[in-house]
N, C-alpha and C positions, 0 to 999 in steps of 0.2 A: 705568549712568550715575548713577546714584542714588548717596547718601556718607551715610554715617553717621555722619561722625567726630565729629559732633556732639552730643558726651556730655552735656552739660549742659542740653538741650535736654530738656521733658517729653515721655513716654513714654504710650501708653496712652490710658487716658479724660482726662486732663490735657491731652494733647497736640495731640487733639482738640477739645476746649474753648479751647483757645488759640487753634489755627488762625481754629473758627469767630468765634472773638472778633475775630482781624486780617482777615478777612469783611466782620461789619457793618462794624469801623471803617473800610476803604475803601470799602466799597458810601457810608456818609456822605460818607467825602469827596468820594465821586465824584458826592455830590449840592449841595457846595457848587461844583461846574465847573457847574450847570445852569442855564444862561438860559433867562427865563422866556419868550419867546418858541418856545422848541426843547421836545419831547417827552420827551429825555433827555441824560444829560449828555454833555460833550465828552470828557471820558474816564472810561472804564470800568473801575477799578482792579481789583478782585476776578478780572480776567480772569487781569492777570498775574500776583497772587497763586497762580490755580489752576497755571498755568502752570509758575513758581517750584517750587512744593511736588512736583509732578510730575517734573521734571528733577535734582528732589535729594534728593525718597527713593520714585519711582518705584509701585509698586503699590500701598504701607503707605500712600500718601497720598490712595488714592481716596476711604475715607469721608471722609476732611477736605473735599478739593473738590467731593463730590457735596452733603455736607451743607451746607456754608460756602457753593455757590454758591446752592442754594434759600434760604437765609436774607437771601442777602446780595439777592437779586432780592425779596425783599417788602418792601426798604426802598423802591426808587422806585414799586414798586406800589402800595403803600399810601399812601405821601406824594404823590404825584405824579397819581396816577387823579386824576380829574372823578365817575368812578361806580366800583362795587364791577366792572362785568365789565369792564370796560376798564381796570381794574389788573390782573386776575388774566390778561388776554391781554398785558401786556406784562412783567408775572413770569414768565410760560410764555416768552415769546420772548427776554427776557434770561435765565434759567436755563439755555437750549437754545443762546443765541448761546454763554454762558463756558464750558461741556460741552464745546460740539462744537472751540470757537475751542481749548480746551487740550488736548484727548484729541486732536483731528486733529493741534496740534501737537507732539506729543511723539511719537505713537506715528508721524508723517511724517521729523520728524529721528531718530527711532530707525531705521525703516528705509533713511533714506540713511549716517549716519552709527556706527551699531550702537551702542558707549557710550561714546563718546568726549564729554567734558565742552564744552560750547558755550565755555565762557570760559576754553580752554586756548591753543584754534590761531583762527587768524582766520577761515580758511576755515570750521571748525564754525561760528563765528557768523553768519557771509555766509549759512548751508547755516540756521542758526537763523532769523534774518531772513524768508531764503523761506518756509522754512514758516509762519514765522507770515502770512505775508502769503497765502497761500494759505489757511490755514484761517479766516483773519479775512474774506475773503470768502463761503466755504463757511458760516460761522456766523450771515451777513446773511438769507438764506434763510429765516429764522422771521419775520424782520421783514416781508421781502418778502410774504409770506402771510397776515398781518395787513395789511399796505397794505392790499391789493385787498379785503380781505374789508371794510377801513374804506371802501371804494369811493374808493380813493385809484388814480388814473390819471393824470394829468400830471407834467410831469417834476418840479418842485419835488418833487411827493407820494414819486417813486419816489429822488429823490436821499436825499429825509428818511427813505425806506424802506431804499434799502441803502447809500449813501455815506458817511451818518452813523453809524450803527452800525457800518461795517466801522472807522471811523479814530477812532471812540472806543476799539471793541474793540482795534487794534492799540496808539492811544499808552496806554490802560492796560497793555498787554501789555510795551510797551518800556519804560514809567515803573518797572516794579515787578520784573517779571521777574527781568534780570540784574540788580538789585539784590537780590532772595530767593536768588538761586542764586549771588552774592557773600559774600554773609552767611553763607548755610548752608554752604555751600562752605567756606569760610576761617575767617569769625567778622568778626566787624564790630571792627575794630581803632583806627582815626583817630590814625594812625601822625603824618600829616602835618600835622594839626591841633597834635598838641603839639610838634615836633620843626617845627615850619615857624612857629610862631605868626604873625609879623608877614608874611609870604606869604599865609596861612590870612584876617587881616584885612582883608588889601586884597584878598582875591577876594573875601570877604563884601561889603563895602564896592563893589566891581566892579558884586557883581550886585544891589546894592539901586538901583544908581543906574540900573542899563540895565533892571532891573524899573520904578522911576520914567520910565523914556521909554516903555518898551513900554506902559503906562498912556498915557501921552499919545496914542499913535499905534501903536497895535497892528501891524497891516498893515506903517507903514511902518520900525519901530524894531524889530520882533521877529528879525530876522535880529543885530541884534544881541547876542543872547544866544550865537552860536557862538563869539566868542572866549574865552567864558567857558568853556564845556562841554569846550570844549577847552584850555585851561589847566589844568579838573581832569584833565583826562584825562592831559594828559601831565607833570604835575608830582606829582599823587599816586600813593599806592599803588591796587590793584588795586582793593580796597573802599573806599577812602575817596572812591575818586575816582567808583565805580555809587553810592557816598550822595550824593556832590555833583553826580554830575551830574544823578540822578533828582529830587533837589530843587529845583536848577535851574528844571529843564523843567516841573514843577508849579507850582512858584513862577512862572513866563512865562507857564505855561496859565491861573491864576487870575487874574494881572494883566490878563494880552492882553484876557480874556472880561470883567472889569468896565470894562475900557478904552472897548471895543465899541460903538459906539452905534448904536440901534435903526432898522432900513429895510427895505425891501423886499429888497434885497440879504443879509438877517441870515444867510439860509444858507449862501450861498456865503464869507461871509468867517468863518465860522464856519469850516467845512470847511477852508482856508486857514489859520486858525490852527493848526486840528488838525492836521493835513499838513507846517508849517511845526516844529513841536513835535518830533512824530514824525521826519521828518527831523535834526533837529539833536541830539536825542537818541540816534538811531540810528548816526549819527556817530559823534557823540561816546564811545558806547561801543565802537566798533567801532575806533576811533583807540586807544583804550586798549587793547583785548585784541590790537591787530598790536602795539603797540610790550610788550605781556605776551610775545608770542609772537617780537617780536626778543629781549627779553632772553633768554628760555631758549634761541632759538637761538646767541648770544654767550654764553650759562654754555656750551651744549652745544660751542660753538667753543673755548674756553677749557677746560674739559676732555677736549676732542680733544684741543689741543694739548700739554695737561700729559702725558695719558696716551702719544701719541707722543715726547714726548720722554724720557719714565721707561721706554719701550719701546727708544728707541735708546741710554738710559743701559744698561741690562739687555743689550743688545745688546752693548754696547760692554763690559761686564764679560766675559760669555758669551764673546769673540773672545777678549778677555785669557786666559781661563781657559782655552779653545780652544787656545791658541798654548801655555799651558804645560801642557794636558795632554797634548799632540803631543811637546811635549819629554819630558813622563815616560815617554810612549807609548815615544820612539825608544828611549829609557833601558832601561825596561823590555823593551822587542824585544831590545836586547842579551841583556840578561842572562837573557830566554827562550833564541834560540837559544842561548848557552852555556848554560844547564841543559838545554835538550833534545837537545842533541849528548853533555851526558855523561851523563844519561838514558837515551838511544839507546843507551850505548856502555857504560852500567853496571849497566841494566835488566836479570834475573830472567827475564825471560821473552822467548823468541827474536821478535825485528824483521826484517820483512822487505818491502824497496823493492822493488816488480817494474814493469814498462811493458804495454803492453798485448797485448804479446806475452810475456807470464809469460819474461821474461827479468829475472833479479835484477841491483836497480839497487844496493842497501844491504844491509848482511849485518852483524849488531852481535855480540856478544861469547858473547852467550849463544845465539845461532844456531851460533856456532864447536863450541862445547861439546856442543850435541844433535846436529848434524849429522854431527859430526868434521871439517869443514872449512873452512879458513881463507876469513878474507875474501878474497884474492887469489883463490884457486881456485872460488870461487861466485859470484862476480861475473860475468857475463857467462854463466850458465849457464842452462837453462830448468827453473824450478822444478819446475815436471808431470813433466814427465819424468826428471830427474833423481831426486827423493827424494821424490815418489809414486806408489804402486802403480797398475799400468793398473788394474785395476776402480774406480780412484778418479780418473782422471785426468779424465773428459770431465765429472763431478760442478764440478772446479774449474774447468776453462776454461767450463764455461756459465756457474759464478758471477762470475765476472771480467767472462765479456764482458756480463750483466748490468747490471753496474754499472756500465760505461762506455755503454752504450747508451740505459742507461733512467736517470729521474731518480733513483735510488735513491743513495743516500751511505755505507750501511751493510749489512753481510750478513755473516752467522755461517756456520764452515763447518766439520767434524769429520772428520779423514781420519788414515789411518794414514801413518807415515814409515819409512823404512830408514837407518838411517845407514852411517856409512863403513866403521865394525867388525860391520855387519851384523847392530846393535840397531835392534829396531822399538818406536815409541811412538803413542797416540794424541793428537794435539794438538788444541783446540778453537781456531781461528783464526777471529777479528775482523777481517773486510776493511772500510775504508775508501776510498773515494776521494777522493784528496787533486787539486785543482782550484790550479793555477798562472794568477795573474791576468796575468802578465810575459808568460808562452808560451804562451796556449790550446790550442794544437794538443797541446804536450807534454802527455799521461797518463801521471799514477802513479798505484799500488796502496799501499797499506800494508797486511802483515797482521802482525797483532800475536796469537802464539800462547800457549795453556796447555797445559803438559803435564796430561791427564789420564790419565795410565796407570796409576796406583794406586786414582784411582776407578772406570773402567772393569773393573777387576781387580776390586773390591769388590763393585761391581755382579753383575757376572758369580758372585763368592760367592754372594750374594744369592739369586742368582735360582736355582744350584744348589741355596740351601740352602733354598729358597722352595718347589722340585718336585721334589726330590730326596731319598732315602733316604739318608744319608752313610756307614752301615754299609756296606749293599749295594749300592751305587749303582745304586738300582732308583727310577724312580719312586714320591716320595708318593701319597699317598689323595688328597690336592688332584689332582694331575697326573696320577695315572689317573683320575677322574673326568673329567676335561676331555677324554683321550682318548678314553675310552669313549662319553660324548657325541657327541662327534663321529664316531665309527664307525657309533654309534646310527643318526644323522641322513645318514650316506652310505648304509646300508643301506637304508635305507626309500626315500630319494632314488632309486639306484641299483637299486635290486631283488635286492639280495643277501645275505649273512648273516655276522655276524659271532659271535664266541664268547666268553665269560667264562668264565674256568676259574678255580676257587679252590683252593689247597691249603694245608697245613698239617704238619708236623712230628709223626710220631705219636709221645707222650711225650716230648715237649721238656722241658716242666717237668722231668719226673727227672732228664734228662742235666741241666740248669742248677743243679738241688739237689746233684746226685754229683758232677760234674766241676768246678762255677764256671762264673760267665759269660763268660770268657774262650773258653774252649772252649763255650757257644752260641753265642757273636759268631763264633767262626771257623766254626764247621757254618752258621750264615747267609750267610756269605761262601763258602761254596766251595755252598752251594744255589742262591745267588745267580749264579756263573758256571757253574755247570750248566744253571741254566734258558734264561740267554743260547744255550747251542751246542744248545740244542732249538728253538729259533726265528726267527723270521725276522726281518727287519731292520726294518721296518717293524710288527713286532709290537709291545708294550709290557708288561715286567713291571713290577710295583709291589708294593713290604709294605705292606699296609692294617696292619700292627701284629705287635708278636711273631714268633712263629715264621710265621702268616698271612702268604701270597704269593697277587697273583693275577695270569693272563696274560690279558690283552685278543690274540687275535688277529684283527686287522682283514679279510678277506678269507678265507670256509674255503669248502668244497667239502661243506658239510652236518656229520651226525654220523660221517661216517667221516673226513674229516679232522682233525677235531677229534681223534677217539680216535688218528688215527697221532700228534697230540702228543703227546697225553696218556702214552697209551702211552712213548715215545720217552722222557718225561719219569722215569715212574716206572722205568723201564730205568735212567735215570742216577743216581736220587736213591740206589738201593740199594746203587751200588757203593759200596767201604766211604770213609771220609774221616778221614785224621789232622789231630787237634785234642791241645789241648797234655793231657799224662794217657793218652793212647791212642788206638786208631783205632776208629769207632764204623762200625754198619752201619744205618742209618735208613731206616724209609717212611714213606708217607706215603698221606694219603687226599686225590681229587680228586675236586671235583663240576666239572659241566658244563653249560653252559645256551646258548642258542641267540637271537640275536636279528636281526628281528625276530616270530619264530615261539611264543619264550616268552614274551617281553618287551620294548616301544615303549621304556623308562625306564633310564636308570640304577641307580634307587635298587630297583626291582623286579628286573631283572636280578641286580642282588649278589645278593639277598635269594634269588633264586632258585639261586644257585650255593653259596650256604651252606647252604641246606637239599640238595642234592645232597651235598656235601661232609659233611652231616653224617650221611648216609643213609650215607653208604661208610664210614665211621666206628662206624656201626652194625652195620654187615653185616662185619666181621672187620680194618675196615683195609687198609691198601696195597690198594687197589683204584680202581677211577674207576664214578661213578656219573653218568648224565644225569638232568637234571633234568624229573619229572613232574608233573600235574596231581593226582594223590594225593597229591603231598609238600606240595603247598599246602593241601591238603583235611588233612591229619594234623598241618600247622603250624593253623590254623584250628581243629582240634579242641583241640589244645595250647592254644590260647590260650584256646578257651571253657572249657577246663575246668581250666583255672588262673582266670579269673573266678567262676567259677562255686566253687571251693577256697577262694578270700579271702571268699567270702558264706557256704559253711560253716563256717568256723572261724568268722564273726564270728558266725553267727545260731544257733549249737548243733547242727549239723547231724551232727559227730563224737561216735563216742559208745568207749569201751574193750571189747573183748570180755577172756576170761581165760581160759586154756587151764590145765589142773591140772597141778602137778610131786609124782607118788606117791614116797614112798620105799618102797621094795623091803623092807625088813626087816619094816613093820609095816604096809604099805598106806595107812599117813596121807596126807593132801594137806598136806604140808611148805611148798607156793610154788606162787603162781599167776603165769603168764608174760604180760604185757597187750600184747593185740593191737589194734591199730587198725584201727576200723570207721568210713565214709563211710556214713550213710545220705542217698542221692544222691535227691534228689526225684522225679526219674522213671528213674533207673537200676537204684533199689534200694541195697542192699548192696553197698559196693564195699570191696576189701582192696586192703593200702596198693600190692602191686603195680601197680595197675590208675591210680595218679595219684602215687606217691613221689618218680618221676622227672619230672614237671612240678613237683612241689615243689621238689625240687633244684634245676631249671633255673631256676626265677626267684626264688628266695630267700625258696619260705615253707618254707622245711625246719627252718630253726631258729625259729621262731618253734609251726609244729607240732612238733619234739621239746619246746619248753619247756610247750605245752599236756598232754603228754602226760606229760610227770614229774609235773607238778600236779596233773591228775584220778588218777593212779596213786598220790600219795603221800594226797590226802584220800580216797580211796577203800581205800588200806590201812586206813587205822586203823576205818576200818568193818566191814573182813574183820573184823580181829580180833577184832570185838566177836560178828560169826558164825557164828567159831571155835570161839571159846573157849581157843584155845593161837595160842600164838607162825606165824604164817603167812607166807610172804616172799611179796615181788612184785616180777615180775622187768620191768624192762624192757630193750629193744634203742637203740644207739644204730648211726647213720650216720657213714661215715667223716665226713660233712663237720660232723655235730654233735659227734664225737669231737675235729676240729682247732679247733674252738672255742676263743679262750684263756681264755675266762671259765667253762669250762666246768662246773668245778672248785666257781669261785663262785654260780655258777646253780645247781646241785645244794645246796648248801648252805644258800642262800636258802631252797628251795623248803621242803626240809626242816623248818627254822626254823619260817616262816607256817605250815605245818601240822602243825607237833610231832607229825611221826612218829619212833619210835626208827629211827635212819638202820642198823640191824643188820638193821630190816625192809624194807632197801630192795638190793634187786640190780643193778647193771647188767652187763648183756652189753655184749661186745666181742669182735668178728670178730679173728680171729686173722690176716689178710691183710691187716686197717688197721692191726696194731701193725709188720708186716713194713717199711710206708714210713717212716714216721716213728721209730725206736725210743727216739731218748733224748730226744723232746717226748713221748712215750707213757710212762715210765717216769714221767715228774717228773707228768705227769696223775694217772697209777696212784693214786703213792705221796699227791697229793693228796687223792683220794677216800677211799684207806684211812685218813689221818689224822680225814677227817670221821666215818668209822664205817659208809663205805657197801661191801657186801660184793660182791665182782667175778668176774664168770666169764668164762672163757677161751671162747667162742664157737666153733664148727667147730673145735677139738682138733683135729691130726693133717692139718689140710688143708696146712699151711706146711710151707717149711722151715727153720724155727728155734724150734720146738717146745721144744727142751731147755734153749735162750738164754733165751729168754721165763719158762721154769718156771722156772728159776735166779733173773732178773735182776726179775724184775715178781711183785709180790704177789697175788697170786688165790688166790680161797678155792676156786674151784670152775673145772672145765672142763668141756665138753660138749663130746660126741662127733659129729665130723662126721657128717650125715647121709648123704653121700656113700658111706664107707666101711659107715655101715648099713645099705644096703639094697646093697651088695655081700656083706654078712660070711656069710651063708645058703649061698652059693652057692661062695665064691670063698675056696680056704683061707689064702692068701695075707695076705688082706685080714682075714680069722679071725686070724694069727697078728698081723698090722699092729695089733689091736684092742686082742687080749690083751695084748700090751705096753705100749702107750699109758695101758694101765688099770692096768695094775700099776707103771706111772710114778709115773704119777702119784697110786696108792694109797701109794707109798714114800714121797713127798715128803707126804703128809696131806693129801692135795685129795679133796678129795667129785666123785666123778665120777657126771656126769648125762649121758644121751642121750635125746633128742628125736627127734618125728617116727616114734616106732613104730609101725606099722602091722601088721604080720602075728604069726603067733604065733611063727613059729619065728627072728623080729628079737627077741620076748620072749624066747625061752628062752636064746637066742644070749647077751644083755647080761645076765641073772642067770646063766648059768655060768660067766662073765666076772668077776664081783664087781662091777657096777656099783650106784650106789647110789640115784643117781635116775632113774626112768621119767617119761614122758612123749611124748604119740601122742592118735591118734584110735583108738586101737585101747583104749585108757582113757576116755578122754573128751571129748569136741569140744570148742572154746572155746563159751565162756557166756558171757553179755551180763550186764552187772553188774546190772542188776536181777534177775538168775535166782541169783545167788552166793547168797542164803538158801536157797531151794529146795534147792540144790547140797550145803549143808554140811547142813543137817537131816536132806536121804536118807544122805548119809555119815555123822551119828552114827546114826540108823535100820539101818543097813546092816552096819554094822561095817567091819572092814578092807576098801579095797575089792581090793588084788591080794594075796588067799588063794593058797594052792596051786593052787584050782581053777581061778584065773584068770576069777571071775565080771565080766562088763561092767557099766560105771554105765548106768543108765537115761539121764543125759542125753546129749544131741546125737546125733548121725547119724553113724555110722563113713564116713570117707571111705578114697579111695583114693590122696591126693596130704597133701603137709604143708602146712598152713595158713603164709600168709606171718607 
């Protein structure tokens, strides 16, 4: 209820100050209404000040009135007492009447009226009125309590106790009130004063003269003052008329009361005046705020009726625009159905009207063309059964009748079709139901089709090409996997056993090097329909990669079923197969594994049939192998001992032994051959046999061949310092560090960083690794020899292209297989095999060496032979590079070491087997 809008009004300590100032100056005035006969005055203004300030800014104006009204109550206390305590008891009791008379009436019309402004509607003011008449009695109470306590008991005493105070408190209450909550409310304006002047005069002029009667005759001339009160009221504005009329009533109250003459009766016509005031005051605003509250009910009727008629103008547009948008409407309906009849009729994709008896109602142009049949002849026909397949047919009558049953509008539906030449497509169909306002009863369908048969086709690629091998038509590594899984997972469910078999193509790669891959791709494909007519239907093969195949078969009868495939299989692979170039005879190696007895997994199962596979591979090919608990144990060691290989390379744990190469003429040590030694933390001394091939298998073979030219090329140029004469050192290469393409360049390198004369450096080469490769072996060769590094032919006589090789490949030296050595003693054959070899190669100027002598009568064999270098344990073991001084000091100590006599070196141990 409270307004603010009162901006120019002070704020704060100012505003407070203010208040209390318009305080005393009503508490004064309200002490020039006091007859000296009466205890206190006829009206009590400050009441309605507190009142006012309450009703127009609510809370913010409690200190005002709390302060404003104890100030304003020590003006009749102090002026008006006889003694100091009989002021201070009617200060107590006026401070507590203007309290209680304004917090009971504000916070009384707040709870009937919530915040609705007193001087809006009439009834709030009527609701205003009450309250205050009600708390102005509640607020007598203080006075009443003082009566008695002044030992006041008769009636005069009790009227003067609470009659008078309550209708002082009220006509202050109505004098001030709605005039503070005019003002504050609105603003004090005196609209009417200037704009009325000569009106304004003669109501002044009205009420001086009915103020001059009311002086004469109080009692009986003060009623005249209503036609005035009410003149303001109904001729002014809102505020000018709570100024005039609250002036008025003050102006009548001061008159009536000097008017008054003194009697026994003083109270009662006192009272009377008071009453008489209060009434005509309470009128007269109350006159004013109904005829406030008619006008806004006439703005409010005058803007009803503006707004209903700006509502039936809008209306009356709305119809017009209504009527011509019905016309474009019907306009437009034309020229819909004609675009949707040649729509229908000219549309891409096949229309079709059925009823609810899938009987075609509409058949358009592009239906003619998919189906092969004319509108005439499809009309009247039942779509289901004519041109869809029965396994598709109860699919569409449920969707149909769907959609006529239930509130559904829309349903997608994908069926295969036959046409009339007896092409099938797949269509993707949009059903509609179309809803006839004219015919309720009548249903129709609409479907409206896409051919997708190009995508379904694609898809279908897709998904071939997504699980499918496209060479072999075997399932992918994705799609056996998923099988296998699942046979897994029925095995276990089920309680019975399924199998993984792997196989593989023995020597693929050559045939793909000799023939082309043309002829691989065909020997896959005819591997590929071999495996099928060994298997069952429900089996699954797959290429995991290359020439690797594997069969999942879902359901066996332990490991003897298994082996009748297996078996069955390798029976077919052998028979021979033409491939473009010739006809080849192929095996192949199978492993076999068992689940879920070997393996719960997938990924363990392979793993398991690979190691079988690679066991049969081991053990001579073409054969089938099942898979053991050893083979995991000897994959296990493989692995630790390839960890264990990468910590000795890095942490020095390799060291070179050197086995001596004698020439025969003069017993010199010509070359030492460098053998690679593991010294294996807790194994001891391991030779390269014992871990070469875990090197191999995981790719630290070249990185140890490149450690071992290194420590052999800086560890030559040390021999030589030994020596004392030119000393060669030989090392071995593996096929796989032989295919090396850099090999060439890595030799050279090495050379370089350790400026050795590269005439002091040898490499061996197996005569069985130049046999695969010959013309990437030739262009190696010829590279080495340009760096200056001198090459031997490695096991001489093992091959056969022996003569090819000595022709076409530069070697300075061959050695004699040891094969044929330790046959030649015994076997004359192999004697004649030898002698030739040697005397080959003594024609063409090769320095012929043999290795690996053992006995005396392998010595006496190769020097009546002409060979030129020895070498054996029958001469000397390999030596650890730190023993090479020892070595050559007993050698110049000793002299020649192979004399006639054939005396042994003191070092190493004769064995009975050749050092790797």
């Amino acid at each position: 209820m409270n307004n603010d809008t009162d901006t120019n009004r002070p704020t704060g300590g100012l505003r407070l100050i203010a208040d209390i100032a318009a305080f005393l100056c009503l508490a004064l005035a309200s002490l020039l209404l006091l007859d000296t006969s009466l205890q206190s005055p006829a009206a009590w203004l400050p009441t309605g000040y507190a009142i006012g300030l309450l009703f127009t800014h609510g809370r913010q104006a409690l200190p005002s009135v709390v302060s404003g009204t104890l100030l304003a109550a020590l003006v009749p206390a102090l002026l008006g007492a006889k003694d100091w305590v009989q002021g201070m008891e009617w200060w107590l009791a006026v401070s507590l009447y203007t309290l209680i008379a304004a917090l009971v009436t504000w916070q009384g019309y707040r709870r009937v009226m919530a915040r609705q402004f007193p001087l809006v509607h009439y009834t709030a003011f009527l609701w205003f009125l009450g309250t205050l008449t009600l708390a102005g009695f509640v607020a007598t109470l203080p006075f009443l309590g003082i009566g008695y306590l002044n030992g006041g008991t008769s009636l005069p005493d009790l009227q003067q106790a609470i009659l008078q105070p309550w209708f002082a408190g009220f006509l202050g209450a109505v004098l001030i009130a709605p005039l503070v909550m005019g003002i504050r409310h609105r603003g004090l304006l005196l609209r009417a004063l200037r704009r009325h002047l000569f009106e304004s005069m003669a109501w002044f002029a009205s009420l001086g003269f009915i103020l001059l009667v009311v002086w004469y005759d109080p009692l009986q001339n003060l009623y005249l003052m209503f036609p005035v009160t009410i003149w303001a009221a109904t001729r002014f504005s809102l505020q000018d008329a709570m100024l005039a009329i609250s002036g008025a009533g003050l102006a009548a109250l001061a008159s009536a009361i000097a008017g008054l003459q003194h009697g026994h009766s003083m109270l009662e016509a006192y009272l009377v005046i008071e009453g008489l005031t209060a009434m005509i005051v309470a009128a007269s605003f109350y006159v004013r705020v109904l005829l406030k509250d008619r006008e806004r009910i006439e703005y409010g009727l005058e803007d009803v009726v503006e707004q209903r008629t700006r509502e039936l103008q809008i209306a009356n547009f709305e119809l017009k625009d209504e009527i011509f948008v019905r016309q474009q409407a019907e306009k437009s309906f034309r020229r819909s159905s004609q675009h949707f009849r040649a729509l229908f009729e000219t549309a891409s994709n096949p229309i079709i009207v059925v009823d609810d008896q899938i009987v075609i109602r509409q058949w358009n142009g592009a239906s003619e063309q998919l189906f092969g049949y004319s509108r005439d002849e499809a009309i009247g026909r039942n779509l289901s059964t004519t041109f869809i397949p029965a396994e598709q047919q109860d699919e569409l009558s449920w969707k149909i009748l769907k959609l006529f049953s239930s509130g559904l509008t829309q349903e997608t539906l994908e069926t295969e079709i036959h046409g009339f030449n007896g092409s099938r497509h797949f269509i993707l169909w949009n059903l509609s139901r179309l809803n006839d306002e004219d015919d309720p009863g009548q249903r129709r369908l609409i479907l409206i089709g896409q051919d997708i048969t190009e995508i379904r086709q694609s898809q279908s690629q897709l998904h071939y090409l997504a699980h499918y091998d496209v060479l072999t038509n075997t399932a992918n590594r994705r799609l056996f996997e998923d099988r296998c899984k699942q046979a897994i997972s029925s095995a276990i469910r089920h309680r019975h056993s399924c199998a993984l078999i792997c196989l593989d193509v023995d020597h693929f790669k050559r045939i793909n090097d000799t023939l082309g891959h043309d002829a691989g791709d065909r020997l896959l494909q005819e591997l590929s329909n071999r495996l099928h007519t060994c298997v069952r239907e429900e089996d699954t093969i797959g290429r995991l990669g290359g020439d690797e195949f594997a069969v999942l078969l879902t359901r066996v009868n332990g490991a003897e079923g298994c082996e009748k495939v297996a078996r069955s299989i390798l029976e077919a692979i052998v028979q021979p197969i033409t491939v473009p170039g010739g006809e080849l005879v192929i095996t192949s190696s199978i492993g076999i594994t068992l689940a879920p007895g070997d393996a719960r997994s997938y990924e363990q199962l392979l793993k398991n049939a690979d190691m079988a596979m690679y066991r049969a591979k081991n053990a001579g090919r073409n054969n089938i192998q099942f898979f053991s608990a050893d083979m995991n144990e000897e994959m296990q060691r493989q692995i630790t001992l390839e960890r264990e290989l990468r910590y000795g390379i890095n942490n020095g744990q390799l060291d070179l032994h050197y086995q001596p190469v004698f020439q025969v003429r003069d017993g010199k040590i010509i070359g030492l051959e460098a053998l690679l030694r593991w010294h294996h933390p807790s194994r001891g001394v391991l030779t390269p046999g014992e871990f070469l091939d875990v090197a191999e298998q995981t790719g630290l073979l070249q990185p140890l061949g490149e450690w071992i030219c290194h420590n052999a090329c800086l560890q030559a140029r040390a021999i030589q310092a030994m020596s004392g004469y030119p000393v060669s050192v030989r090392i071995n290469l593996s096929s796989r560090q032989y295919n090396h393409p850099r090999l060439a360049e890595q030799v050279d390198r090495i050379i370089r960083d350790t400026r050795l004369d590269p005439a002091l450096m040898l490499v061996e080469i197996d005569e069985r690794i130049l046999n695969d490769r010959l013309e990437e072996t030739a262009c190696t060769l010829h590279r080495l020899k340009e760096i200056g590094v001198g090459l031997v032919l490695d096991r001489y006589g093992s091959g056969l292209s022996t003569l090819k090789l000595l022709r076409d490949l530069p070697f300075d030296q061959v050695k004699i297989d040891q094969h044929l050595l330790h046959l030649a003693p015994s076997d004359e054959n192999t004697q004649a095999i030898i002698h030739t070899l040697i005397n080959l190669a003594r024609q063409l100027s090769l320095t012929v060496a043999a290795a690996g002598v053992e006995t005396e009568e392998q010595d006496l064999f190769l020097r009546t032979a002409g060979c030129h270098l020895l070498q054996g344990h029958r001469f000397c073991s390999p030596v650890a590079s730190g023993e090479l001084p020892d070595l050559f000091a007993q050698a110049r100590q000793n002299g020649p070491i192979l004399p006639e006599s054939q005396i042994r070196m003191p070092f190493g141990e004769t064995h009975s087997r050749r050092e790797p």
